[in-house]
C-alpha positions in Angstrom: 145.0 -26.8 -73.7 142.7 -26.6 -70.8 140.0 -25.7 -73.0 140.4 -28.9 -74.8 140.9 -31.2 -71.4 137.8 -29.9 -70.6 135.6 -30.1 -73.9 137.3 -33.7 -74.7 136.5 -34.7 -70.4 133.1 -33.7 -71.1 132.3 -35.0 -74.5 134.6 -38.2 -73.0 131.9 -38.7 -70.2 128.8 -37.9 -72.1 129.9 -40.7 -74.6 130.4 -43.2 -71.4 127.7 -45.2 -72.9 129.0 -44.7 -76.2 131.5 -47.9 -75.7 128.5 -49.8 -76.2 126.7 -47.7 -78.9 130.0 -47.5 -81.2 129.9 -51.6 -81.4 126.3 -51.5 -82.1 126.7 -50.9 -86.4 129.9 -54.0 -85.6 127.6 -56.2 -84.0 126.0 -57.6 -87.4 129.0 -57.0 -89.8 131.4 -59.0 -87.0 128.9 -61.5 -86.4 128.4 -62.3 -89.9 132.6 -62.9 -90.3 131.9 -66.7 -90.7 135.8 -67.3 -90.1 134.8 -66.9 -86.2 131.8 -68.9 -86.0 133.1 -72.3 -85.0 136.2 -71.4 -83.5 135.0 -69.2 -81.0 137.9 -69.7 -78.7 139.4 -67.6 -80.3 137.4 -65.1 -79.0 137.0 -65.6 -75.9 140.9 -66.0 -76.0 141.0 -62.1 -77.4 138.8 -61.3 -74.6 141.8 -61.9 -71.6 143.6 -59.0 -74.0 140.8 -56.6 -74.1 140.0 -56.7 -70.5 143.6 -56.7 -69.3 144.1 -53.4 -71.6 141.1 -51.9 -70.6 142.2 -52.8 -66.8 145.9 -51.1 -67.2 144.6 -48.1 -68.5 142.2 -47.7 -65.6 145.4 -48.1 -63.4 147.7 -45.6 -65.4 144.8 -42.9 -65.0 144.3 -43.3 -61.2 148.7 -43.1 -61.5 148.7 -40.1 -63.6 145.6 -38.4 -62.4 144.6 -37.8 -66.6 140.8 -38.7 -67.3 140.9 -39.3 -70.9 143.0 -41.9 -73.1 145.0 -39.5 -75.1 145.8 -37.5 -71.9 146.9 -40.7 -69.7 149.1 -41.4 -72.7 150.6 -38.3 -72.8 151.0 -38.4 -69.3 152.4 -41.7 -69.4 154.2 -42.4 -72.3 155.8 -38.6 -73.6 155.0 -36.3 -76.2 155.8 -38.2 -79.4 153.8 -40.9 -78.5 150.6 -39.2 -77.2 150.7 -36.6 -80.3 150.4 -40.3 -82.6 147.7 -41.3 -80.1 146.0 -38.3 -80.7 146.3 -39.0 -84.5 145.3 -42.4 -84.3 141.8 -41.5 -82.6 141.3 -39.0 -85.1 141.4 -41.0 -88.1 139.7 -43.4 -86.2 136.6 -41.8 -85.7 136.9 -40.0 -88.7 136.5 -43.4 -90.4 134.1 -45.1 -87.9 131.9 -42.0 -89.3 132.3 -43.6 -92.9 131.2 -46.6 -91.9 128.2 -45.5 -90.0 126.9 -43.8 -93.3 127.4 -46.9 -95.2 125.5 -48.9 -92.5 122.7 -46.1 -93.4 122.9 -46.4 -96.8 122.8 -50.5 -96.8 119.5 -50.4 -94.8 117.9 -47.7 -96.1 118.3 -49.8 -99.7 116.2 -52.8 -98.1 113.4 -50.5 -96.3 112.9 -48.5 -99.3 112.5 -51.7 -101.7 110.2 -52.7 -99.4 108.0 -49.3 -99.6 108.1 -48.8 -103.4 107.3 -52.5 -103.5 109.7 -52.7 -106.5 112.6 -55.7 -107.2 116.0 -55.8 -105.1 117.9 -54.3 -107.7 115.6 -52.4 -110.0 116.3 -49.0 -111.1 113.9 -46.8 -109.1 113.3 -42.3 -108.8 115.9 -40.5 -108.3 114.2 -40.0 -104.9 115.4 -43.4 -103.9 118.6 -43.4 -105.1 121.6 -44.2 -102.6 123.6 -41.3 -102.8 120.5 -39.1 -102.5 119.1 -41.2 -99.6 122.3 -40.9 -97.6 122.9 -37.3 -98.7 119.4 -36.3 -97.5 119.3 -38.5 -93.9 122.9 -36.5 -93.3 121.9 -33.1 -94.0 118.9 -33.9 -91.8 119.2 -35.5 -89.2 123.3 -36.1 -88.7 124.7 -32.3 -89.6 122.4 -30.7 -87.3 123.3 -33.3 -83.8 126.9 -32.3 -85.0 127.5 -28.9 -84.8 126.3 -28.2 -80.6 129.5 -27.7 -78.6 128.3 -30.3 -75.8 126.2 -33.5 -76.6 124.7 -34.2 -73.5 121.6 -34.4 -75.5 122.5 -37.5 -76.7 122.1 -39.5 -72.7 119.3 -41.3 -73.6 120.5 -42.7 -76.9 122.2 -45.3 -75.4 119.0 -47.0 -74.3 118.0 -47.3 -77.7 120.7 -48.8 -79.1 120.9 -51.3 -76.6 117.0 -52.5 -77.1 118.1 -52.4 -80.9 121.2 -54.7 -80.5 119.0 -57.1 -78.4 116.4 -56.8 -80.9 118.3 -57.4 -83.7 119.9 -60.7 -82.1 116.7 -61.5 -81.0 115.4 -61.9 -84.7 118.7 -63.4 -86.3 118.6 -66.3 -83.9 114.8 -67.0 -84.3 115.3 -66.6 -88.2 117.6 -69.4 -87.4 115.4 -71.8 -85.5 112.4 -71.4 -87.6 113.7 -70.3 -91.0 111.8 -69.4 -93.8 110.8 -71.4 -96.9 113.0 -69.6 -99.0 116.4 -69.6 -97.3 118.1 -72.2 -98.1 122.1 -72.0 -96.0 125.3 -72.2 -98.5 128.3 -74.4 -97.5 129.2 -74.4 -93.9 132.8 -73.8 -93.3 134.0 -75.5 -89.9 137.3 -74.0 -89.8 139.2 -71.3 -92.3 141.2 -71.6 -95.2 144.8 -70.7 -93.7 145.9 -68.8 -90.5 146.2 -65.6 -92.8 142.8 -65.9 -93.2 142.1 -65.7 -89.1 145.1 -62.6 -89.0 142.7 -61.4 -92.0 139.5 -61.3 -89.6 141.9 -59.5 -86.9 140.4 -55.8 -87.8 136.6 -56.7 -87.6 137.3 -58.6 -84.0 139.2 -55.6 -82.8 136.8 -53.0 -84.8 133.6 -54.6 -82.9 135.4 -54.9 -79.6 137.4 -51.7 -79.3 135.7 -49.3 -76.6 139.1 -48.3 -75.2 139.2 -44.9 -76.0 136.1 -44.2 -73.8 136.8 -46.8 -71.3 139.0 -43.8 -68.9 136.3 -41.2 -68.6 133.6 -43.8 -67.9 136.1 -45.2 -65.2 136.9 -41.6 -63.4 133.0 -41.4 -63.6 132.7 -43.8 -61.1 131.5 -43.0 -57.8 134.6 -44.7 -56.7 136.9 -45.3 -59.2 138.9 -48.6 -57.8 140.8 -51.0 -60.7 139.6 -54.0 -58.9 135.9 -52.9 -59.0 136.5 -52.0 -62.5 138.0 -55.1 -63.5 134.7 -56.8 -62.7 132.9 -54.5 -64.3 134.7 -54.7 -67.9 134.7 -58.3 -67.6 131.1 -58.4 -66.9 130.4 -56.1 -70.0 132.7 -57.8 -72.4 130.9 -61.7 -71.5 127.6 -60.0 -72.4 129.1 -58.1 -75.4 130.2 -62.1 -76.4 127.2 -63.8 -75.8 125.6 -60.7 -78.0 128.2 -61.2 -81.1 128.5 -65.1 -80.9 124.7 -65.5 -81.1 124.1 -63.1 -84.2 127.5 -64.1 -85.3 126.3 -68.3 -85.3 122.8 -68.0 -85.7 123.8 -65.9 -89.0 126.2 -68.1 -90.3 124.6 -71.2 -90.1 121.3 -69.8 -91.3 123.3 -68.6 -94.8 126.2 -70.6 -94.6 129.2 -68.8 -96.6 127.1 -67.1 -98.6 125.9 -64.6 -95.8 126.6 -61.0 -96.2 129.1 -58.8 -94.5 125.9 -56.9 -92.9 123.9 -60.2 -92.0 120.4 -58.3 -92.0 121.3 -57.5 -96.0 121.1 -61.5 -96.1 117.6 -61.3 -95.3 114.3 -60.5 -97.8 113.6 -56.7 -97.9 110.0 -57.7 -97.3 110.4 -59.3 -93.9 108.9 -57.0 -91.6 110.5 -57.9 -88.6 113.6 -57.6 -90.1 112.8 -54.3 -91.5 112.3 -53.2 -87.8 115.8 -54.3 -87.0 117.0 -52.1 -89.8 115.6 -49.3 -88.6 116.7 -49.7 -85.1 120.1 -50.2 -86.4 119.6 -46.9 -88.6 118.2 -45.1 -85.6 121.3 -46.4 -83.7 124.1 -44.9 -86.1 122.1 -41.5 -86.4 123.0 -41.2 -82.7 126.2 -42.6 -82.7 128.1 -40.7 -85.9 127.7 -37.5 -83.4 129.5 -38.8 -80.5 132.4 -40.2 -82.7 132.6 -37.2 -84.2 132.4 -35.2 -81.1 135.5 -37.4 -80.5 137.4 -36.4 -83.4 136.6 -33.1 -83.7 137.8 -32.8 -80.2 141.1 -34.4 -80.8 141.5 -32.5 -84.0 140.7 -29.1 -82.0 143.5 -29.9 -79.4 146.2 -30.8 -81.9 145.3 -27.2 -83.8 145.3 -25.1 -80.0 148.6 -27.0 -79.7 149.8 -26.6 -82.6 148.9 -22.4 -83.3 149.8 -21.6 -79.2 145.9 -20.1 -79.0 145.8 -18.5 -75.4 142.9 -20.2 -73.5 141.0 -17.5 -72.9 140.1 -17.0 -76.3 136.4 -15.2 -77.3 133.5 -17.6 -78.1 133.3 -16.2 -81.1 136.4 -17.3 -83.1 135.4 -21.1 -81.1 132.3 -21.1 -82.5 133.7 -20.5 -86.4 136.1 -22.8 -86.1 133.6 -25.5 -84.2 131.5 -25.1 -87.6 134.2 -25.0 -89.7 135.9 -28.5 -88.8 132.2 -30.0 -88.2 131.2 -29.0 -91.7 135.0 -30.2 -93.2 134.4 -33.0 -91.5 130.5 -33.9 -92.5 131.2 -33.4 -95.9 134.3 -35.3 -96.5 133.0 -38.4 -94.5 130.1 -38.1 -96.7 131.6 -38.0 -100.1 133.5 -41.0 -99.3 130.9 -43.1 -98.0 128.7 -42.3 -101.2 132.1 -43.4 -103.0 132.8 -46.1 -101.0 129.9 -48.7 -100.7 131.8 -51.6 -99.5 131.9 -51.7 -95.8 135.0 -54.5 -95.1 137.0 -51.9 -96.7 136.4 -49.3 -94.5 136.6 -51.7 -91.9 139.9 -52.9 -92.7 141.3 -49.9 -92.7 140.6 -48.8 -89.4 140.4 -52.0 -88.0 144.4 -51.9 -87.5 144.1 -48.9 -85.6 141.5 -50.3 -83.3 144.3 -53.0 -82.4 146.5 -50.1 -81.4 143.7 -49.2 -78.9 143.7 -52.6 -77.5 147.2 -53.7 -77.3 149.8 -51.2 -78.2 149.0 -47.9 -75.9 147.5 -50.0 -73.3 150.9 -52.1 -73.3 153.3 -49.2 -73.9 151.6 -47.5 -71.1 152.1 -50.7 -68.5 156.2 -50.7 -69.6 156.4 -46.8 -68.9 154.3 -47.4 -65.9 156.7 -50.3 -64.4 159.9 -48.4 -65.4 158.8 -45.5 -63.6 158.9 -47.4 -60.3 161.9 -46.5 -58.0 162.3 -49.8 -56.4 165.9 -51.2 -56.9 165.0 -54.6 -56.7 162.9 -55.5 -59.0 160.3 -58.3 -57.5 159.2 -60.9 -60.0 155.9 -59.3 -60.6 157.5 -56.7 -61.7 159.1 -58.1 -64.4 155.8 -60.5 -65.5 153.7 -57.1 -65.9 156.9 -55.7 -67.8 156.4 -59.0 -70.3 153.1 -58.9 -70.5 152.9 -55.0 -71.5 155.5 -55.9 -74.0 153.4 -59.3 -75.4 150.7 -56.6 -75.9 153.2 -54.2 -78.1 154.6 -57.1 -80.1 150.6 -58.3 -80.8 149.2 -55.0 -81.6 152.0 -53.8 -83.7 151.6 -57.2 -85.9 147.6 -56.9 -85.9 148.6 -53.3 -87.3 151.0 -54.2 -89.6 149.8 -57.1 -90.8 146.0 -55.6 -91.4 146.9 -52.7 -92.4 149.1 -53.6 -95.0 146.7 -56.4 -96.6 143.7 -53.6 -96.4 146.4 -51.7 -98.8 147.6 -54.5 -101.0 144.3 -56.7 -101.3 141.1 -54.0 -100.2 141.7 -51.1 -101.6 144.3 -51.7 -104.5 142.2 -54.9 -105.8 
């Protein structure tokens, strides 16, 4: 168990950055949702929920003394409930890995139209085939980051991704103001269909702003870890992570109206150049971010099996080292087949997109409740009871976001 704590603290805090650099393959697909272009209220509504949960779990882990999320809910809320944590960030980032591979797969397809200067559409080689394409980047360049035991490696990816995410809104909002000939915007919606239809978009806000599961090491990195300093500093980075998403988001609608893609920069001619840049910024981004979620998983995954088989911690590096290959090469190869299987990215999205709500609203809310009920005050001052509410408000929100999602990814997605 220690040797997990450990490996998860130090994959935890090597992936501080990583809150940014998992919502960098969200940015476009989120931004393009044109159900959140006009009202973006809504948004910045859902932002008073994302900080306030990322602000309560930096206060249960200065409580409990944990430095991960799964530990401060174990900590917090009990066994059962931090075991389904555990769970939860496993399939998680077991399907975050899915979608990254798809996002490969969806640029690569433009670029390579581009360099065999043949037809979007057109039967090419077999050398630029999808499934080989992907296959080929993956055994390359995404196996081998995989398999180290520490990623530490990976510091200086972060920088990257960030000039890519400013790069790519960069271009979608100057695409907008001086458009090309041939783009011509479909109908503009200025508000949705139905309410379903904004519960419906739920997943993708949560799956582009969800960067709770990394938000306790980066907060125990701190040179003083303090919840009021670190409510500024979420708030800070979640009003630029909005003005990032609402002007791809905008710019992107209304250049293409409602018949923009799910992955805006798909929208766009494969022969654009400086769109073909942002592809491979974006492609460059996911190579370096499938690792650290990964890393993530196959962390979690690792504890739950110690746990589970009562392995003694001082175990030899050998048996560690099969077993590290083992689940990375399980892993690899099962998110691979179904991303080669599965080319439509809402889908995935969907999915996982309930789970991200769980993130957000139900630990971070089951952990204030456990939090307040754990106080030995006899009278209970009014403050007391408002947290209480609010921690509950965020079960009641998260569970429906879940439920709800969930159940139309089932019923609509995948069974359609």
């Amino acid at each position: 168990m220690a040797n997990c704590r450990q490996g998860l603290e130090k994959e935890e805090i090597g992936a501080r950055k990583g809150s940014e650099e998992n919502q960098i393959p969200d940015l476009w697909r989120e931004g393009a949702n044109p159900l959140w272009h006009s009202p973006s209220g809504r948004k910045q509504g859902m932002l008073v929920f994302i900080i306030s949960g990322l602000v309560i779990l930096a206060y249960c882990s200065q409580a409990s003394n944990e430095r991960t999320y799964q530990e401060v809910v174990w900590a917090v809320c009990g066994k059962l409930t931090g075991v389904l944590c555990e769970v939860a960030i496993a399939v998680y980032t077991f399907g975050t890995c899915i979608a990254f591979l798809i996002i490969i797969g969806d640029q690569q397809d433009k670029i390579i139209a581009v360099m065999a200067k043949e037809p979007e559409g057109a039967s090419g080689p077999w050398y630029t085939d999808r499934k080989f394409t992907i296959s080929l980047t993956a055994f390359l360049f995404i196996l081998p980051l995989s398999i180290p035991r520490e990623i530490g490696f990976q510091k200086y990816a972060s920088f990257l991704s960030v000039v890519g995410t400013w790069y790519v809104t960069a271009i979608v909002i100057i695409k907008y103001i001086w458009p090309d000939k041939e783009m011509t915007p479909g109908d503009i919606l200025t508000r949705p269909a139905s309410w379903m239809a904004v519960f419906n978009a739920m997943p993708t806000i949560c799956f582009g702003f969800q960067c709770h599961v990394s938000s306790v090491p980066v907060f125990n990195s701190m040179q003083r870890p303090e919840v009021k300093t670190w409510g500024g500093v979420v708030t800070a980075a979640m009003v630029i992570a909005l003005a990032v998403y609402m002007g791809t988001g905008i710019c992107g609608f209304l250049t293409f109206g409602a018949a923009v893609d799910p992955d805006v920069l798909l929208s766009y001619p494969s022969e654009d150049m400086a769109v073909a840049v942002a592809r491979a910024f974006i492609i460059l981004s996911v190579l370096t971010s499938y690792p650290i979620l990964h890393f993530c998983g196959r962390a979690v995954v690792e504890g739950l099996w110690l746990r589970y088989q009562g392995v003694p911690v001082e175990e030899d590096v050998g048996r560690e080292r099969r077993r590290r290959v083992l689940q990375t090469l399980v892993w690899f190869l099962l998110t691979l087949l179904l991303a080669l299987f599965i080319p439509d990215i809402g889908k995935v999205i969907s999915v996982i997109g309930g789970l991200a709500a769980c993130f957000i609203f139900v630990f971070p809310g089951l952990c204030l409740i456990q939090a307040k009920l754990s106080e030995m005050e006899e009278v209970k001052p009014a403050s007391w009871w408002v947290l209480v509410s609010y921690g509950v408000l965020l079960v009641t929100l998260g569970a429906f976001i879940f439920g709800q999602t969930t159940a139309n990814a089932i019923f609509v997605d995948l069974l359609a």
